[in-house]
C-alpha positions in Angstrom: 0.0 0.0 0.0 0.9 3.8 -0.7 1.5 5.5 2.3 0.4 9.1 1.1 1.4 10.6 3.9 4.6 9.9 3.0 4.6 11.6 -0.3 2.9 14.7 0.8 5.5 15.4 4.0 8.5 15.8 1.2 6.5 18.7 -0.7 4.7 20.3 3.1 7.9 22.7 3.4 7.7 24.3 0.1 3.6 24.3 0.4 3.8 26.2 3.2 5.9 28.4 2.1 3.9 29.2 -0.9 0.2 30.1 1.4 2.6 32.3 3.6 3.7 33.6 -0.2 -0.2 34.4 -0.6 -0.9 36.5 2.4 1.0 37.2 5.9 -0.6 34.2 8.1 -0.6 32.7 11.7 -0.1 29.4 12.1 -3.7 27.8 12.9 -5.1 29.3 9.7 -1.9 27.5 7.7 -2.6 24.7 8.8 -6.4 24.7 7.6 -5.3 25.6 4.3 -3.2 22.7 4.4 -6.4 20.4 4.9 -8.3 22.3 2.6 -5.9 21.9 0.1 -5.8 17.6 0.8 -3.0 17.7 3.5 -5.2 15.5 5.8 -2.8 14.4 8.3 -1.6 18.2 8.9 -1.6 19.6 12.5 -0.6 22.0 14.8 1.9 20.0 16.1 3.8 18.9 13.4 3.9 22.5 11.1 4.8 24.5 14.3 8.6 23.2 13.9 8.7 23.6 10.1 7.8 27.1 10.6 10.4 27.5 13.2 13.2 25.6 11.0 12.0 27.8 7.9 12.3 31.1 10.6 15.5 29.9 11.7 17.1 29.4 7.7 15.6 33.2 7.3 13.1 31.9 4.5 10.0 33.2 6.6 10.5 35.7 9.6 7.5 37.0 11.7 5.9 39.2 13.9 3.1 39.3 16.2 -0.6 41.3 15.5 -3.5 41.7 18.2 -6.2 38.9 17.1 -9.7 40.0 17.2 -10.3 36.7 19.6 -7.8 36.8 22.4 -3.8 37.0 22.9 -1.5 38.3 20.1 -0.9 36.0 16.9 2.2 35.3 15.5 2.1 35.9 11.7 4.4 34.8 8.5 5.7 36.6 6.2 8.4 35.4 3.3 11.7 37.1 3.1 13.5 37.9 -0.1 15.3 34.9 1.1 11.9 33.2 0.7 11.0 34.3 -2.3 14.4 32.9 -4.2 13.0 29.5 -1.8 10.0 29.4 -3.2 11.4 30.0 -6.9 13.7 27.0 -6.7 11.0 24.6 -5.2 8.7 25.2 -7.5 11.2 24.4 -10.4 12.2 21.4 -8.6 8.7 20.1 -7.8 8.1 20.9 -11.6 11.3 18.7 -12.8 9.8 15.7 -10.8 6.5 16.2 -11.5 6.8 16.5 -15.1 9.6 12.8 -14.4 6.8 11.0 -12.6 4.1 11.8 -15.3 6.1 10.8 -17.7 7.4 7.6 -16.3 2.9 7.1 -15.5 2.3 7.5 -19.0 4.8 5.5 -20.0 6.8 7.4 -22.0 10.6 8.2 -22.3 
């Protein structure tokens, strides 16, 4: 059996960085757009660190907003460093993409 999961953790960096790409986010509201887009298993728990190791390599930085609900949210942002990121993903997610539908269709 597939494990999906599997193949959708390898492309979660880059798809985060691309909603944050979108609109300056918090964290909660990533990870819904994650399971809107089909990222079932995505939670709290396992996108917090991502966003700290993309923080940390200077691809997203952040800053904190009042919320209309309670405490302060922290929200994303890219960096110029995130936008040359985001570039280079989404050349290298095309190059296997394009490799895997090929090899599908079965063609050379």
């Amino acid at each position: 059996m597939v494990d999906r999961s599997q193949l959708m953790r390898g492309t979660l960096e880059g798809s985060i960085v691309k909603i944050i790409s979108m609109e300056e986010t918090y964290g909660y509201e990533i990870v819904s757009r994650l399971q809107d887009y089909g990222f079932d298993d995505a939670k709290e728990g396992s996108i917090y660190p991502i966003l700290v190791r993309l923080e940390k390599k200077k691809i997203i930085s952040s800053t904190y907003k009042e919320s209309p609900l309670g405490p302060k949210r922290k929200y994303y942002f890219l960096t110029d460093m995130g936008k040359t990121f985001l570039e280079e993903f989404e050349s290298a997610w095309n190059d296997v993409k394009n490799s895997v539908d090929r090899i599908m269709r079965g063609e050379r």
